[in-house]
Structures are given as C-alpha cells and as structure tokens.
N, C-alpha and C positions, 0 to 999 in steps of 0.2 A: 620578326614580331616578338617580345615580351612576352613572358608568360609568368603570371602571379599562382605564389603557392599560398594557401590558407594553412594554419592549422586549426580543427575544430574539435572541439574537446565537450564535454559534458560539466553544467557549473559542477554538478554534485557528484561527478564520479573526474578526480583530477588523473584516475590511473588509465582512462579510456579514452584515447582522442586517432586522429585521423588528420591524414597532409593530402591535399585535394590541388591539384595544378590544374590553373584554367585560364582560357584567352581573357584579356581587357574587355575584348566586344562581345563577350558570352554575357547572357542574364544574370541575374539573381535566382531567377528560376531554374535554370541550367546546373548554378550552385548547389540549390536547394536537392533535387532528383540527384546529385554526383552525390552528397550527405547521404542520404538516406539509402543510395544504390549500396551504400558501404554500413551502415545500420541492419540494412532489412526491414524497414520498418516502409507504410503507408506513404508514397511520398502524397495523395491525394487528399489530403489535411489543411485546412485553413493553419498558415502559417506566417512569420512574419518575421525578417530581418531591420534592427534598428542600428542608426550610423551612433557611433557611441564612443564614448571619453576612454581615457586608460583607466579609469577605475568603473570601467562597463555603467554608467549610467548613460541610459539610453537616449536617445536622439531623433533626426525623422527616423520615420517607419517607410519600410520596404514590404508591400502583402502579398500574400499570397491568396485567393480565393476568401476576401475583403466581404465583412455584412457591409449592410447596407448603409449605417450611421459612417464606417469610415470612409465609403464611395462617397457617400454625400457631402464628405467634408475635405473630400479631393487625394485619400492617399495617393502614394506614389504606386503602381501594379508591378512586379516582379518580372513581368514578363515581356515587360517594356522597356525593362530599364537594364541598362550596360552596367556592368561590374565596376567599370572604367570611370563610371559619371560619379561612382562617389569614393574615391581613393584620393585624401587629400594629402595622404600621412606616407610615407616609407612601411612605418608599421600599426599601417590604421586596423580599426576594428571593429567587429558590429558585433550586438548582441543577438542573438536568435531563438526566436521560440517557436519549437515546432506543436503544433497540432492543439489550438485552444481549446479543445474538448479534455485535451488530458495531458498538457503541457507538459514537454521536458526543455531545460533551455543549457545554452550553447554558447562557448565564448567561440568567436570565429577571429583569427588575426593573422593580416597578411607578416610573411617571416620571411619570406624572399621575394626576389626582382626575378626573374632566369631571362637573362637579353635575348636567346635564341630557343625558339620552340621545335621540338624535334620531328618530321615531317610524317613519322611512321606511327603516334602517338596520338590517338585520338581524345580530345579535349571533352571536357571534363576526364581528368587521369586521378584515380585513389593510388597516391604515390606510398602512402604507408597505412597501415592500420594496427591498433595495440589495441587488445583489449575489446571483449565481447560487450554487445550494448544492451542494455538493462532490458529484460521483456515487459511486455504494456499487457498488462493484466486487463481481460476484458470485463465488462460489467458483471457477468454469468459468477464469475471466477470470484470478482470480490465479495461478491453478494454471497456465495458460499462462502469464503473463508470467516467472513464477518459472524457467519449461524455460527460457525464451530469455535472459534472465538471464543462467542458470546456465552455459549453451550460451557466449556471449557470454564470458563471468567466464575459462571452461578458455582458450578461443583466448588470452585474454589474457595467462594465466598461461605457457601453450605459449610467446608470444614472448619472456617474461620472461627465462622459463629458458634460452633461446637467446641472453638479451646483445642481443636483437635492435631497431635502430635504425632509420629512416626512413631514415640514412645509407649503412647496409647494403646498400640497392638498387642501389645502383652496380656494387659490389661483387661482388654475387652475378650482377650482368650482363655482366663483365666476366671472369668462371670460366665464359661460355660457358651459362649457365645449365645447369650443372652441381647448383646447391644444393647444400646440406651436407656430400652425402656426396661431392661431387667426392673429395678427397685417399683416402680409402678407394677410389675406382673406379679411381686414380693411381698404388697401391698394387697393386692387380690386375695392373694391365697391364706392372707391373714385373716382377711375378710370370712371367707368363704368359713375358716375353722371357726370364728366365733360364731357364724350360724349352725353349726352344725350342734354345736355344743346348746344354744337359746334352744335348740329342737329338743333336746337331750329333756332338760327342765319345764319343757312344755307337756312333756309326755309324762313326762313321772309327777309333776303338779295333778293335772287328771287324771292318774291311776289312784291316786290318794285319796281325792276328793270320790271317785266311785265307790272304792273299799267304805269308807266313810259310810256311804249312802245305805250298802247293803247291810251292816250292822244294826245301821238305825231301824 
C-alpha cells in the first residue's frame, strides 16, 4: 500500500513546518489530529482544509465541526472523507485553516508517493518536525497586554505633548526640581511680595491720618 507524505508549514512562519506520512484511506481528520499532535495545539477546533491551486487559492472545502450555514449547504465532513478522494495532482495541495475562532492557516502539500508502507509504523507518522509553533494567546492574556499597551501608548503621548527630550533632564535639575510648574510657583511668590508691600502703605496711610487727628 502507498503511503503520501504532506508537508505542512505555517503561511506566516516559512521557517516552521512538519512532514506527516499517512495512508490514502486515512481521513482528513486523521490529518488534521496527526498536525496538531505535532503543534500541541487544540485539535477540537472548528476547522477546515480547502482542495486548492499552486498559488493556494482555495477550492472545495474539507470541515471540520461545520456551523450550521455550511451543513446546510452540504459541505464535504472531514471525517468521511478519504485523503485518497481528493489527490488529483502528484503534488496536489490544500490550504488549511485551523481553528475559526482564532485562525492560523497552513500550506499542506503532498511531496512524495512512498510505494511501500512500513508495517511496524503506525499511520498517521510526524516523519519530521522544524521549528516550534507560535503560542495562541488566550483572550485573559491579550486583554492584558492590550491595558499595558495602552497604559504605556498615554505616558508616551504625555511626554510628546510636553516637547519632552532626554535632554531636558538637566534642565529640570537645574530649576531645583521644581518641574513644569516652577514659573507659575515664580509667579505666586511675586504675587505674594506685592501684597505684603500694599500692607506696608496701608499701615502707614492710617498711622498719618491718626497723628493728623490728634493734633487737631
């Protein structure tokens, strides 16, 4: 019996792929759980392999745990269907996207024939694997990173708008560490001396006018 080797790769990571050897009359499903046994990742993910051209535009669809619009409109199920039924090519190809919730997609393409399968080798076989597969951030995870982010992004924006420089530290060390608002506190204290001084003339206008009174 033949046995077809895949290789599957990440579209967005070309340095991380995987060589999967599997029977003609294995699934798609079969496929799909040999991927992911070699990921780590969820194989219990709504997912879906498409029969697709050499430059990966997609074709029918293969699913995996299918809503309901695509039951209704008759996809093909993964788990019914043989490897075998849709190999038209020497080095056909499917595109794959696992997990519609938070998709990563996959080039999958058969790269060999092997005429004889080995008896001691249990099919689905991960004949190689390069390269560790990206972790899937869960909701918790990005919802925090996004706060500190965002936290991060204002500070940034705060120095911006203040013209503010690396160079500036000098500066603001040398106002006594006063900061920004020193010339406004500058401002006060100027204040503060002209009343003290209007006090000054207010006192000695009415000591005048007294002296005045008693002579009279």
């Amino acid at each position: 019996m033949a046995i077809y080797r895949f290789r599957i790769s990440f579209e967005d990571f070309d340095d991380i792929n995987r060589e999967i050897d599997i029977k003609p009359g294995q699934t798609f499903e079969d496929l799909h759980r040999a991927i992911h046994k070699s990921t780590g990742y969820n194989a219990e993910k709504s997912s879906s392999f498409y029969v697709s051209t050499d430059n990966w535009i997609k074709g029918e669809e293969i699913a995996l745990m299918p809503n309901q619009r695509k039951i209704d409109n008759g996809v093909v199920l993964m788990e019914k269907t043989k490897i075998s039924s849709f190999i038209e090519d020497p080095h056909q190809k499917f595109y794959y996207t696992y997990n519609f919730e938070r998709p990563y997609d996959f080039h999958v393409e058969l790269i060999k024939i092997i005429m004889e399968n080995d008896p001691n080798i249990e099919y689905p076989y991960i004949v190689k694997s390069v390269g560790e597969a990206p972790k899937i951030m869960d909701k918790g995870s990005i919802g925090s990173a996004s706060v500190a982010s965002s936290s991060s992004s204002d500070d940034f924006d705060f120095l911006n708008e203040m013209d503010f420089v690396p160079e500036d530290t000098d500066e603001l060390e040398a106002m006594g560490g006063r900061g920004i608002n020193a010339q406004e506190e500058e401002e006060e204290e100027e204040n503060e001396e002209d009343d003290v001084f209007s006090n000054d003339e207010d006192e000695y206008d009415n000591g005048n006018y007294s002296e005045e009174r008693d002579d009279y």
